[in-house]
NULUMPA-9398 format. One record per residue: residue number from 1; residue in three letters; x, y, z of N, C-alpha, C in turn. Coordinates in steps of 0.05 Angstrom, whole numbers. Layout:
! residues N
<pt marlum="NUM" zafi="ALA" n_east="X" n_north="Y" n_up="Z" ca_east="X" ca_north="Y" ca_up="Z" c_east="X" c_north="Y" c_up="Z"/>
...
END
This chain:
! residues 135
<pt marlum="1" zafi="UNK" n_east="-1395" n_north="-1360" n_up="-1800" ca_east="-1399" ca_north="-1370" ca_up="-1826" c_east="-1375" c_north="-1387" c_up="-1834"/>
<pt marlum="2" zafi="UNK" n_east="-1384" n_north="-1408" n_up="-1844" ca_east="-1356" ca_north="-1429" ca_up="-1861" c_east="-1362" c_north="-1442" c_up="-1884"/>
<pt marlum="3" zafi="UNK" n_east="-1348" n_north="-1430" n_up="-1911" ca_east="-1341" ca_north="-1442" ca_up="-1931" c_east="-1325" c_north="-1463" c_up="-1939"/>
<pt marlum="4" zafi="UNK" n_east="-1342" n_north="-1488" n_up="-1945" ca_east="-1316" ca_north="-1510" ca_up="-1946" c_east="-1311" c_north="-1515" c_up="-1987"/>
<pt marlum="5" zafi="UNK" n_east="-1298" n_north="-1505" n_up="-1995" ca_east="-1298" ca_north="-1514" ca_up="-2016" c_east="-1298" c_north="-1541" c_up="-2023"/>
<pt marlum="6" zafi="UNK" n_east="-1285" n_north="-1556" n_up="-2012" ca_east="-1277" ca_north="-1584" ca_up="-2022" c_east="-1308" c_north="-1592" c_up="-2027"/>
<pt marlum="7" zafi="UNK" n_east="-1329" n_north="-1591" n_up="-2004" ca_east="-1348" ca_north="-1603" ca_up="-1999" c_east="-1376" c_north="-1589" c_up="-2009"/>
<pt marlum="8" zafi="UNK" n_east="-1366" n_north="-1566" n_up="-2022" ca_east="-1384" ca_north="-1543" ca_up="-2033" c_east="-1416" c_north="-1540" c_up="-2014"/>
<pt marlum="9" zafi="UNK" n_east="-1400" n_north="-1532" n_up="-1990" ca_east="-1411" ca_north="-1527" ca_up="-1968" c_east="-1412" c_north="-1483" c_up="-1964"/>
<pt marlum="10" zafi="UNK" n_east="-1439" n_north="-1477" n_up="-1957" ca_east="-1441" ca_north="-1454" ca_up="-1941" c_east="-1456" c_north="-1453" c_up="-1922"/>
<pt marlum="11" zafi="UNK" n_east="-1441" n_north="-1449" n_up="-1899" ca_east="-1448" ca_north="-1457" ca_up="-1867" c_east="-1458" c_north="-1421" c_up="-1865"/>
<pt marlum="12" zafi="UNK" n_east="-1482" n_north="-1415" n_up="-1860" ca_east="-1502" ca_north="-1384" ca_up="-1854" c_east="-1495" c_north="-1391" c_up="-1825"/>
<pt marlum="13" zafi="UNK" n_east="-1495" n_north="-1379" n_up="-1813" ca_east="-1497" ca_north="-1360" ca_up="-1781" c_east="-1523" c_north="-1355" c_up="-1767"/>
<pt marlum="14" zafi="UNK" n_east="-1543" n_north="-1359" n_up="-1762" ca_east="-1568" ca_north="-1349" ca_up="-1751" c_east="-1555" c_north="-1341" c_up="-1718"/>
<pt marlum="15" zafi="UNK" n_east="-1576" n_north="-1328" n_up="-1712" ca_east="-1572" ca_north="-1307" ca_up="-1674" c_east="-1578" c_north="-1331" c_up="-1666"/>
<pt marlum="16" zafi="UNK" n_east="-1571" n_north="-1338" n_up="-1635" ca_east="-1583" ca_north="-1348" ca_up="-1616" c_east="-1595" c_north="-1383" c_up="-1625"/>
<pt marlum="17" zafi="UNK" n_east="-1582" n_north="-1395" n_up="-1643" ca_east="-1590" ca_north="-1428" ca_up="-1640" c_east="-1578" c_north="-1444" c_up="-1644"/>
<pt marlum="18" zafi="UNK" n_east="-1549" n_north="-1439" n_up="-1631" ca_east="-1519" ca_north="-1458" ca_up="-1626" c_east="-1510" c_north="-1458" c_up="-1647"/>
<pt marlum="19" zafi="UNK" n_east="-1509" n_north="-1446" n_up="-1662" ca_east="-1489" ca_north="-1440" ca_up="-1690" c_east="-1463" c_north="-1438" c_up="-1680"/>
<pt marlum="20" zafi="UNK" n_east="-1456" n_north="-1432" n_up="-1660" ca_east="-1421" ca_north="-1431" ca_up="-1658" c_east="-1415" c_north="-1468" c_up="-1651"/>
<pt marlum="21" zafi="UNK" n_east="-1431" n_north="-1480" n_up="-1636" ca_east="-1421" ca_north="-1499" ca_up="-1633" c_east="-1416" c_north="-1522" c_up="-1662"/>
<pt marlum="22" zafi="UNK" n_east="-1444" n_north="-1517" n_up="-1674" ca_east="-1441" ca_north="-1521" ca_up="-1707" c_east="-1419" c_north="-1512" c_up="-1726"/>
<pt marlum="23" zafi="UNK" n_east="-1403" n_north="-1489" n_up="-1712" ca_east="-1396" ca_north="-1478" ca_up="-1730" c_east="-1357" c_north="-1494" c_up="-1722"/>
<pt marlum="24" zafi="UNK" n_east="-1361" n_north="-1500" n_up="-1699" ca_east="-1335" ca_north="-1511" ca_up="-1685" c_east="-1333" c_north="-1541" c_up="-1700"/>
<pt marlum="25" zafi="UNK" n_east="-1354" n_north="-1552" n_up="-1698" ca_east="-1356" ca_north="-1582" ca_up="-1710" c_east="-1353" c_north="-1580" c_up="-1740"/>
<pt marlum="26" zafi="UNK" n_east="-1356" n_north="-1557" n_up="-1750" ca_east="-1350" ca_north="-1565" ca_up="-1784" c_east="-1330" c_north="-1548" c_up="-1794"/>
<pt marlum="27" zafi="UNK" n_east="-1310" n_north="-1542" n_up="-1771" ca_east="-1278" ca_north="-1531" ca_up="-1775" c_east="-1263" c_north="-1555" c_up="-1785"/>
<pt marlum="28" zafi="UNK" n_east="-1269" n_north="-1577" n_up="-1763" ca_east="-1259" ca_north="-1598" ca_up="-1770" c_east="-1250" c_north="-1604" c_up="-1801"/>
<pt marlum="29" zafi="UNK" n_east="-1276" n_north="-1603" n_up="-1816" ca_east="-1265" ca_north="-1607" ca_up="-1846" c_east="-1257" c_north="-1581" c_up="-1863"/>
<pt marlum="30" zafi="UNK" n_east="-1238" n_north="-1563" n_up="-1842" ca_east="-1237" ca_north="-1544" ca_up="-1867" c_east="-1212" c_north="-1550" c_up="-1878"/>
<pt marlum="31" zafi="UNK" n_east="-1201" n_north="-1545" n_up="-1903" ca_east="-1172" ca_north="-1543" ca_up="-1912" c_east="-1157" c_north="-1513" c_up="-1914"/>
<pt marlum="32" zafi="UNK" n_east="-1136" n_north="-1509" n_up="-1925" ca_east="-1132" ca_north="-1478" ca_up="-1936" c_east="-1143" c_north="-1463" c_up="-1949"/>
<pt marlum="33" zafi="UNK" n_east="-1166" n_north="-1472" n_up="-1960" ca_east="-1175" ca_north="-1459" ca_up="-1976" c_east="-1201" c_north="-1441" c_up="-1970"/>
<pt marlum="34" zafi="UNK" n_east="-1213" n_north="-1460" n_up="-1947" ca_east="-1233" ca_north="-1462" ca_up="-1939" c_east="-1240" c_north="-1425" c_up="-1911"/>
<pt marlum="35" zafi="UNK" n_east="-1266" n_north="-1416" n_up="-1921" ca_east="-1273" ca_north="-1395" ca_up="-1903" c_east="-1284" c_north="-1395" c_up="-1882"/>
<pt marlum="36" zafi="UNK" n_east="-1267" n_north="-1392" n_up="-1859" ca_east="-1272" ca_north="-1389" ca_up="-1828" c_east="-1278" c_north="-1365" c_up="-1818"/>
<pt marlum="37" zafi="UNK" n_east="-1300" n_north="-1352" n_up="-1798" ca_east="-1300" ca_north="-1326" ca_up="-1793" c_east="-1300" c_north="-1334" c_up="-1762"/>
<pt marlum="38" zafi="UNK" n_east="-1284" n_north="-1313" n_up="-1745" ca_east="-1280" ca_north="-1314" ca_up="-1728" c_east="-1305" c_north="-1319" c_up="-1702"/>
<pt marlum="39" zafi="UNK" n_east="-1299" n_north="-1321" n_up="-1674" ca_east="-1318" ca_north="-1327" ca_up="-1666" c_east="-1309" c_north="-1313" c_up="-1643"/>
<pt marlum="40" zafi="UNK" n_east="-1316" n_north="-1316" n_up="-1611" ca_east="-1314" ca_north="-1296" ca_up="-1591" c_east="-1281" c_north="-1324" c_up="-1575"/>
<pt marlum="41" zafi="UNK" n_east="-1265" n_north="-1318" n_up="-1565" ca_east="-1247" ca_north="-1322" ca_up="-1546" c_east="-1242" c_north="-1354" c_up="-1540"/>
<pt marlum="42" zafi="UNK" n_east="-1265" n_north="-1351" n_up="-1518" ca_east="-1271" ca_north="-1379" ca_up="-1506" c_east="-1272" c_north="-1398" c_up="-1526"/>
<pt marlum="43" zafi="UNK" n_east="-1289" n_north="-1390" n_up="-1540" ca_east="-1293" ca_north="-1415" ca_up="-1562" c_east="-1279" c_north="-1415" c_up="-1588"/>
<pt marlum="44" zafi="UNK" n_east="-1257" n_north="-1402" n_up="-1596" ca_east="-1233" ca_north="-1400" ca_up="-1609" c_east="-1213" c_north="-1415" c_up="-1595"/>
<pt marlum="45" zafi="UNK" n_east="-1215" n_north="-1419" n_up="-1565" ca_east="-1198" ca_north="-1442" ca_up="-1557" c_east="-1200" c_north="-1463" c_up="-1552"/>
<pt marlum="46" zafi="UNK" n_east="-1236" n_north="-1463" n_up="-1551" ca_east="-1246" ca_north="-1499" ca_up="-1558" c_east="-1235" c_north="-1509" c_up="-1582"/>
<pt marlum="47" zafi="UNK" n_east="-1244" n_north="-1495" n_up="-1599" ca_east="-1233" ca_north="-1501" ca_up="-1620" c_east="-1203" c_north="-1509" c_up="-1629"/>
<pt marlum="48" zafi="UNK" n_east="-1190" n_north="-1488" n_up="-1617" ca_east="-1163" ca_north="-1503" ca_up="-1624" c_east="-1157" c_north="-1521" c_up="-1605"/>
<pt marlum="49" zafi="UNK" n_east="-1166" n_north="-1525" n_up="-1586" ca_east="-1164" ca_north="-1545" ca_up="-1569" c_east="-1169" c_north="-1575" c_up="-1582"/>
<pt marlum="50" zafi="UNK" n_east="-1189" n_north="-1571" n_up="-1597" ca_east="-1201" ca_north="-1590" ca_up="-1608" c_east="-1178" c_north="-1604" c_up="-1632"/>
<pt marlum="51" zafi="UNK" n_east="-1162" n_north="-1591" n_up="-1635" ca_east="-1149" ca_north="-1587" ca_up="-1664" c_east="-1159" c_north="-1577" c_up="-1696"/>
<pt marlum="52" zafi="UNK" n_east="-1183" n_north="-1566" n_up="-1697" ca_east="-1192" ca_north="-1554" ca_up="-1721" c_east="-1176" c_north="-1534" c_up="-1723"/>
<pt marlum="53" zafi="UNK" n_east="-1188" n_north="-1520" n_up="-1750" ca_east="-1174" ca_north="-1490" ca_up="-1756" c_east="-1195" c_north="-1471" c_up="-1749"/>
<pt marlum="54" zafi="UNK" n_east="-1177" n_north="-1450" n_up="-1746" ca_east="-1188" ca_north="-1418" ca_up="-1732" c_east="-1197" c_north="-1411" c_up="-1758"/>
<pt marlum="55" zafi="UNK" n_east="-1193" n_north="-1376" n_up="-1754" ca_east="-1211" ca_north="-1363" ca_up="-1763" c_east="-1188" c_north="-1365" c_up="-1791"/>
<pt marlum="56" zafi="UNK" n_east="-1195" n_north="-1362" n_up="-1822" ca_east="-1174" ca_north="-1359" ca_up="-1837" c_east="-1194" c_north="-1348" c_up="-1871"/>
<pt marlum="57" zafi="UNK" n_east="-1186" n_north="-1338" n_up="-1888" ca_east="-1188" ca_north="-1324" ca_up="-1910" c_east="-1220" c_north="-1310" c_up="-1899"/>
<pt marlum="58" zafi="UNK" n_east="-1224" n_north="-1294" n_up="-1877" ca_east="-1244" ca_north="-1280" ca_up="-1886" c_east="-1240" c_north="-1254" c_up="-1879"/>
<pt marlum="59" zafi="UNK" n_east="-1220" n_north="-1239" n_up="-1884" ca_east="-1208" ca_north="-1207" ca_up="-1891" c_east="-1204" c_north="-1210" c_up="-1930"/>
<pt marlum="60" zafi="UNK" n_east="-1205" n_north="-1184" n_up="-1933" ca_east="-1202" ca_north="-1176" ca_up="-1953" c_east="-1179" c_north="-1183" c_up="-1960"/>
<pt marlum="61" zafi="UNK" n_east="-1161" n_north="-1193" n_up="-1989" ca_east="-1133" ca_north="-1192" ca_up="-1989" c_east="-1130" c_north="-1168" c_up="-2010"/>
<pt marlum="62" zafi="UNK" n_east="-1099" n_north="-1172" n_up="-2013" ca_east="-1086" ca_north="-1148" ca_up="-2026" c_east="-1098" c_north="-1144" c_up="-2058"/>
<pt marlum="63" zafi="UNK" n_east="-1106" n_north="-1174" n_up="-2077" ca_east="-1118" ca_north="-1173" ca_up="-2087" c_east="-1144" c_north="-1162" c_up="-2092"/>
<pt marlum="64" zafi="UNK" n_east="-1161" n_north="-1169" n_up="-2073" ca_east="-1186" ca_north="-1148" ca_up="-2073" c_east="-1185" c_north="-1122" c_up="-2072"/>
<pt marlum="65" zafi="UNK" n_east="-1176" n_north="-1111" n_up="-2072" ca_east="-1165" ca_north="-1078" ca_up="-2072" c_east="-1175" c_north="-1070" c_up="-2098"/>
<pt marlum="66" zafi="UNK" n_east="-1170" n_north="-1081" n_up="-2125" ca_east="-1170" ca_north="-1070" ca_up="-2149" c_east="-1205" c_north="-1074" c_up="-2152"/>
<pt marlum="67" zafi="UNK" n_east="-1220" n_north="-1092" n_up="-2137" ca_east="-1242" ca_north="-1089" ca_up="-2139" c_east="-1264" c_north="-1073" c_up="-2123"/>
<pt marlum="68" zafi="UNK" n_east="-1252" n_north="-1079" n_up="-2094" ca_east="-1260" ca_north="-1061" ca_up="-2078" c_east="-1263" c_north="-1030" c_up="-2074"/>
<pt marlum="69" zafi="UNK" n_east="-1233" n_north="-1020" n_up="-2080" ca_east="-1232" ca_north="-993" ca_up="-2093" c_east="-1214" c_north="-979" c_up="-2071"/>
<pt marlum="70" zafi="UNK" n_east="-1205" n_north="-959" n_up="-2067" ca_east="-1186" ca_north="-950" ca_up="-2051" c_east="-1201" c_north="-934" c_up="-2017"/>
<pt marlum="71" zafi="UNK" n_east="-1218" n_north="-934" n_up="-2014" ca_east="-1235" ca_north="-925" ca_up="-1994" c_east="-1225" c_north="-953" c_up="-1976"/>
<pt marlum="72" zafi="UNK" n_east="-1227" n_north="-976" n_up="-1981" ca_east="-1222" ca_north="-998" ca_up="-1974" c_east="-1194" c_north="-1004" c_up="-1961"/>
<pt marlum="73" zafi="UNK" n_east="-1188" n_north="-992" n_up="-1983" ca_east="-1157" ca_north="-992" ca_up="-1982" c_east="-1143" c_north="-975" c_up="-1960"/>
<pt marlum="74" zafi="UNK" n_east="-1155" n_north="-956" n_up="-1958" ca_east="-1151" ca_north="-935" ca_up="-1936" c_east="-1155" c_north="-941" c_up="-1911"/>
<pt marlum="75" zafi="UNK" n_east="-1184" n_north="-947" n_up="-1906" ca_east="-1179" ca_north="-965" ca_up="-1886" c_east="-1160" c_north="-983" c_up="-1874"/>
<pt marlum="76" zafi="UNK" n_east="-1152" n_north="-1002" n_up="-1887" ca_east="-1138" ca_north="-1016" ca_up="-1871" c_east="-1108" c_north="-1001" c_up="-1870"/>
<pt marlum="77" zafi="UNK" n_east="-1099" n_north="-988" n_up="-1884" ca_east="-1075" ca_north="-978" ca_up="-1874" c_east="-1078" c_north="-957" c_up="-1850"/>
<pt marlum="78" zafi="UNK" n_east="-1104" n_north="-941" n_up="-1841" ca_east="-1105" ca_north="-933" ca_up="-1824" c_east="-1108" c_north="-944" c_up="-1798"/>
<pt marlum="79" zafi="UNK" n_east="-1129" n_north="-972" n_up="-1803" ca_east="-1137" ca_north="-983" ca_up="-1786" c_east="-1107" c_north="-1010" c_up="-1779"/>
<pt marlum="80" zafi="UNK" n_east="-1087" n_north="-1005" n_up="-1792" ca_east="-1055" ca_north="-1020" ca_up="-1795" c_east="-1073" c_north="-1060" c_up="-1794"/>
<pt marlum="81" zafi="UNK" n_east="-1092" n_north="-1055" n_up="-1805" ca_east="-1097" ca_north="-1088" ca_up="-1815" c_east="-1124" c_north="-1095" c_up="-1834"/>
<pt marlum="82" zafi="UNK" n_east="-1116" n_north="-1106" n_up="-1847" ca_east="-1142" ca_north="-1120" ca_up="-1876" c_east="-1169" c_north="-1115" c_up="-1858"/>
<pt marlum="83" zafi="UNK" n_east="-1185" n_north="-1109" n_up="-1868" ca_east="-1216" ca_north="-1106" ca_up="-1857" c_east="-1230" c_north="-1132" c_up="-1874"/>
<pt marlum="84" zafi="UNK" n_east="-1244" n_north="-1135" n_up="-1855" ca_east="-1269" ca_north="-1159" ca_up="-1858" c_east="-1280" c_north="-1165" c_up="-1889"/>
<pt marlum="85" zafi="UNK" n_east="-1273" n_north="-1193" n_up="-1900" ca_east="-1291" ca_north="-1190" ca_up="-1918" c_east="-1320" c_north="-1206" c_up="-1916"/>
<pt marlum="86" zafi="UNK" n_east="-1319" n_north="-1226" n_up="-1899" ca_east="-1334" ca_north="-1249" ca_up="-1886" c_east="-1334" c_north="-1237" c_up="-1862"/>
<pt marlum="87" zafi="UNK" n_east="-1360" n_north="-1240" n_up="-1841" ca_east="-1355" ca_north="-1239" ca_up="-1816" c_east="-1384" c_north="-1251" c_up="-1799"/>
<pt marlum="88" zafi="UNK" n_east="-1386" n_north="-1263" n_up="-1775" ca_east="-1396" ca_north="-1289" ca_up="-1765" c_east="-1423" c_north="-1292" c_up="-1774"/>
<pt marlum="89" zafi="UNK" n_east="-1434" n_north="-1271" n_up="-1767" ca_east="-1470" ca_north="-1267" ca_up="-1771" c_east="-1478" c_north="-1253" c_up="-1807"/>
<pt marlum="90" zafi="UNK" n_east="-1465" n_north="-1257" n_up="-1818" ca_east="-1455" ca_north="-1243" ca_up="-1847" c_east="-1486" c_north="-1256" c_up="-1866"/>
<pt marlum="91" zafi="UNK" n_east="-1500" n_north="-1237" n_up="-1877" ca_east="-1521" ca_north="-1260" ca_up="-1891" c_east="-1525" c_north="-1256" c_up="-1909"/>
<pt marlum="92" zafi="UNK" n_east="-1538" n_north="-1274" n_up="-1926" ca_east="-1536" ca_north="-1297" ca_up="-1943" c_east="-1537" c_north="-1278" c_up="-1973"/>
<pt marlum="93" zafi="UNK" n_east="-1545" n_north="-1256" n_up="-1967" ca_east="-1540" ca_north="-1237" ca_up="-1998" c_east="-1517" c_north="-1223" c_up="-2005"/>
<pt marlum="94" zafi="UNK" n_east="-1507" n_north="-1227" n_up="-1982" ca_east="-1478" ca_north="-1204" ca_up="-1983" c_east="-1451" c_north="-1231" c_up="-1982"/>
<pt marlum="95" zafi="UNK" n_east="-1461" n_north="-1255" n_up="-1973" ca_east="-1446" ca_north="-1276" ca_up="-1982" c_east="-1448" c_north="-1288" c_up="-2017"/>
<pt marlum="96" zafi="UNK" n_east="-1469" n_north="-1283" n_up="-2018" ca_east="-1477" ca_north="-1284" ca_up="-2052" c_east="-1454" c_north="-1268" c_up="-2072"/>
<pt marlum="97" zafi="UNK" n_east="-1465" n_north="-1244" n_up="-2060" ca_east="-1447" ca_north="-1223" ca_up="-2078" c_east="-1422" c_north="-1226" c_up="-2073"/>
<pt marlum="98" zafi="UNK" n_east="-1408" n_north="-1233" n_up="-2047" ca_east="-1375" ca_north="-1239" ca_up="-2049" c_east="-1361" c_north="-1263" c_up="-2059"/>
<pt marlum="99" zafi="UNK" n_east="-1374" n_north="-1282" n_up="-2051" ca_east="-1372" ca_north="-1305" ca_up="-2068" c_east="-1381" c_north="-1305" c_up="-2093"/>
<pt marlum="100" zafi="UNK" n_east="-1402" n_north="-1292" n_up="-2105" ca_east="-1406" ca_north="-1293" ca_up="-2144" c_east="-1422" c_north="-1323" c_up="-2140"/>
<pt marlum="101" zafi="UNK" n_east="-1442" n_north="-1317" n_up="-2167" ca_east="-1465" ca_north="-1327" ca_up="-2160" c_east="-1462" c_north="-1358" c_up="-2180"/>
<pt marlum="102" zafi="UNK" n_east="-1431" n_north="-1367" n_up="-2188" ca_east="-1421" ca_north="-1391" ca_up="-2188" c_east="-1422" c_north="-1402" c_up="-2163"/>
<pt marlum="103" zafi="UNK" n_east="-1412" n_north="-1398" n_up="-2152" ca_east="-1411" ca_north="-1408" ca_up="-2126" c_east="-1428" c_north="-1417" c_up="-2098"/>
<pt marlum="104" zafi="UNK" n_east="-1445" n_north="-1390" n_up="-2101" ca_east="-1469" ca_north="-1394" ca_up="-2091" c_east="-1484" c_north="-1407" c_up="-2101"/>
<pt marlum="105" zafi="UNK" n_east="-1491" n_north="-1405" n_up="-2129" ca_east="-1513" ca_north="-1431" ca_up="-2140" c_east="-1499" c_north="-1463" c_up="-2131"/>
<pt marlum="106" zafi="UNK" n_east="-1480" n_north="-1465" n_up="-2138" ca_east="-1476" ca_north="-1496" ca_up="-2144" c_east="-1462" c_north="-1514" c_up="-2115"/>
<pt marlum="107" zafi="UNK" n_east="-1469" n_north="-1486" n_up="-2094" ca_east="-1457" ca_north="-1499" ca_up="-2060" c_east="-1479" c_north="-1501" c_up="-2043"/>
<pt marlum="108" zafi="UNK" n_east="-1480" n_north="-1524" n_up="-2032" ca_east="-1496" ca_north="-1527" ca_up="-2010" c_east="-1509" c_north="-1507" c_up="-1999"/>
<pt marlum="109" zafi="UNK" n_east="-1522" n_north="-1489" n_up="-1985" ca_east="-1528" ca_north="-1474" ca_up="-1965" c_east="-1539" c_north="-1489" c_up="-1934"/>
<pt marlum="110" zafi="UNK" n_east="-1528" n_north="-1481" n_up="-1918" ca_east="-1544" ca_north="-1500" ca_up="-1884" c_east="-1544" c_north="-1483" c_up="-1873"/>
<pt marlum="111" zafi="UNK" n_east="-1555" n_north="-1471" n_up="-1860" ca_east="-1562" ca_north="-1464" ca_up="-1830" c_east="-1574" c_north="-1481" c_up="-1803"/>
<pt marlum="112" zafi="UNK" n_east="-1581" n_north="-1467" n_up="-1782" ca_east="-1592" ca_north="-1483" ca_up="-1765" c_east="-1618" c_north="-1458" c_up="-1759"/>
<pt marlum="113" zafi="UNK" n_east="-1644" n_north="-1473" n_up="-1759" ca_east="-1673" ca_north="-1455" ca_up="-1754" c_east="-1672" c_north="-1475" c_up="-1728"/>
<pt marlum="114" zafi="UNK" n_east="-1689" n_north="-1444" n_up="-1706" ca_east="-1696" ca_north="-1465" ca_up="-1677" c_east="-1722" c_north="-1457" c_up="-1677"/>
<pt marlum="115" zafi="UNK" n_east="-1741" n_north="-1475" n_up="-1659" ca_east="-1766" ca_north="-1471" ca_up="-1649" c_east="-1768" c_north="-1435" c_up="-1643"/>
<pt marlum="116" zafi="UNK" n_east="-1789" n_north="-1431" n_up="-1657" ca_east="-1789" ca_north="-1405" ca_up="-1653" c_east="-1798" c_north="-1402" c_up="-1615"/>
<pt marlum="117" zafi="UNK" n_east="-1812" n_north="-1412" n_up="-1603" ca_east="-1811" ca_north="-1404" ca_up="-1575" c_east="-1788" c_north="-1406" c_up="-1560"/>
<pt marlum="118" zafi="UNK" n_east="-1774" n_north="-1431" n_up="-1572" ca_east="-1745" ca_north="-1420" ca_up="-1554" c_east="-1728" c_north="-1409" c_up="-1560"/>
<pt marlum="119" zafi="UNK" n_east="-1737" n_north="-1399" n_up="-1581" ca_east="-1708" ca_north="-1370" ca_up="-1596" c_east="-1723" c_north="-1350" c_up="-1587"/>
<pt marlum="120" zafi="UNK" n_east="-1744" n_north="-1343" n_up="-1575" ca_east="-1748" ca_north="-1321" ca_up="-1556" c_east="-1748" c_north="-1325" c_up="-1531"/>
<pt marlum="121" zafi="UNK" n_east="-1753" n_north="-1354" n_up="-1512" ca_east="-1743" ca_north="-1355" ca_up="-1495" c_east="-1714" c_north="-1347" c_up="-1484"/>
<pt marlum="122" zafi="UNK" n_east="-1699" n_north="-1359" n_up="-1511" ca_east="-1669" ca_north="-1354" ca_up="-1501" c_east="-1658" c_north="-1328" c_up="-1505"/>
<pt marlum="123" zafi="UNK" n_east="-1668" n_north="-1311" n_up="-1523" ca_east="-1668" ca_north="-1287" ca_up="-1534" c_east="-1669" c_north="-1264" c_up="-1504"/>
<pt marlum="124" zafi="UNK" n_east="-1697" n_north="-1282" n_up="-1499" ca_east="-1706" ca_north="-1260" ca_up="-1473" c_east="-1683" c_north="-1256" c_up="-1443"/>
<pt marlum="125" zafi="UNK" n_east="-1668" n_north="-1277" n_up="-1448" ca_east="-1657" ca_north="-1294" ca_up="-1415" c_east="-1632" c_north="-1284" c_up="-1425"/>
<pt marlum="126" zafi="UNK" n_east="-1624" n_north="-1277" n_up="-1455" ca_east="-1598" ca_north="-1273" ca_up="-1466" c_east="-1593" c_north="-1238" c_up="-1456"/>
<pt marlum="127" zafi="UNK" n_east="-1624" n_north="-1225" n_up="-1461" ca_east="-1626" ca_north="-1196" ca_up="-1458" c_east="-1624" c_north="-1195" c_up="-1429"/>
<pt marlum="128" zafi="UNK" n_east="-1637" n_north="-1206" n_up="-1414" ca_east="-1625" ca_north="-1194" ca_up="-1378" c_east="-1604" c_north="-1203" c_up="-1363"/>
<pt marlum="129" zafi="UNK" n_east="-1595" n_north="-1224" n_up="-1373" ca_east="-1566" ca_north="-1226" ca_up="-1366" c_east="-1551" c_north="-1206" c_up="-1363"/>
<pt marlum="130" zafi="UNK" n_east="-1540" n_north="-1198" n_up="-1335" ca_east="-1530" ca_north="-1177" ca_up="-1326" c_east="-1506" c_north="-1163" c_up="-1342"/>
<pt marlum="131" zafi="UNK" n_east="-1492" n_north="-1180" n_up="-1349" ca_east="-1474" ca_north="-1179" ca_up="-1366" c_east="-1472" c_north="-1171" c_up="-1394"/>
<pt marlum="132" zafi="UNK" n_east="-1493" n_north="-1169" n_up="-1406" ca_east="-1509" ca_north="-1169" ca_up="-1436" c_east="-1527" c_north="-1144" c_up="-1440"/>
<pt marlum="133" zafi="UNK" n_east="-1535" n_north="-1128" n_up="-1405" ca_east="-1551" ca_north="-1106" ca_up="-1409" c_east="-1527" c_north="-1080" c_up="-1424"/>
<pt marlum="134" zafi="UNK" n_east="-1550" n_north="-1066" n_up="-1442" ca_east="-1538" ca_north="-1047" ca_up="-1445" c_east="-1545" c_north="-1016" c_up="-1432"/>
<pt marlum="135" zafi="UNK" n_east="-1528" n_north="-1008" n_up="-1419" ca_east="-1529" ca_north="-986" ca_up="-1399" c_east="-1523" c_north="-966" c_up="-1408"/>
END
């Protein structure tokens, strides 16, 4: 998922229909301000390869605490780092409610929808991949 404020952009996440590569191409325009959620390795170094920005404001900050509540809070001192407030596949009601529904009304929303037979094609070829079974 990527928030561009400047451009009152919300980039959604869908499974399986090149959303990361989408999601690498519209790093390009992020600024500081802007919400990046992380992505897997390989392609965190395309990316910076590329020169965009990484992953950046989508943990909770110290601020959110007073809203979040101390359960939250606990966490991350146990877990010794900020827990997630954005994260890749994150959808679109629970981006509503964190962002406030300023925000959400008056920003873009995009995703990417694929042909439904090849989002089970690829779905299917994604599941027997040796590497991907779960044992």
């Amino acid at each position: 998922m990527i928030v561009l404020h400047d451009e009152k952009v919300i980039a959604l996440k869908a499974h399986k229909v090149g959303g990361t590569s989408f999601e690498i191409a519209l790093s390009r325009y992020a600024n500081d301000t802007s919400i990046i959620t992380p992505i897997i390795l390989n392609d965190e170094k395309t990316r910076k390869d590329l020169g965009f920005r990484g992953p950046q404001n989508f943990r909770y900050s110290v601020w959110d605490f007073k809203r979040v509540g101390k359960r939250k809070l606990l966490e991350a001192i146990v877990n010794q780092k900020m827990p997630m407030k954005y994260w890749n596949h994150i959808n679109a009601k629970n981006v509503c409610t964190k962002l406030g529904d300023n925000v959400w009304n008056s920003y873009t929303k995009i995703s990417i929808v694929r042909n439904p037979f090849d989002y089970m094609v690829s779905s299917y070829f994604w599941g027997v991949d040796e590497k991907n079974v779960l044992r």
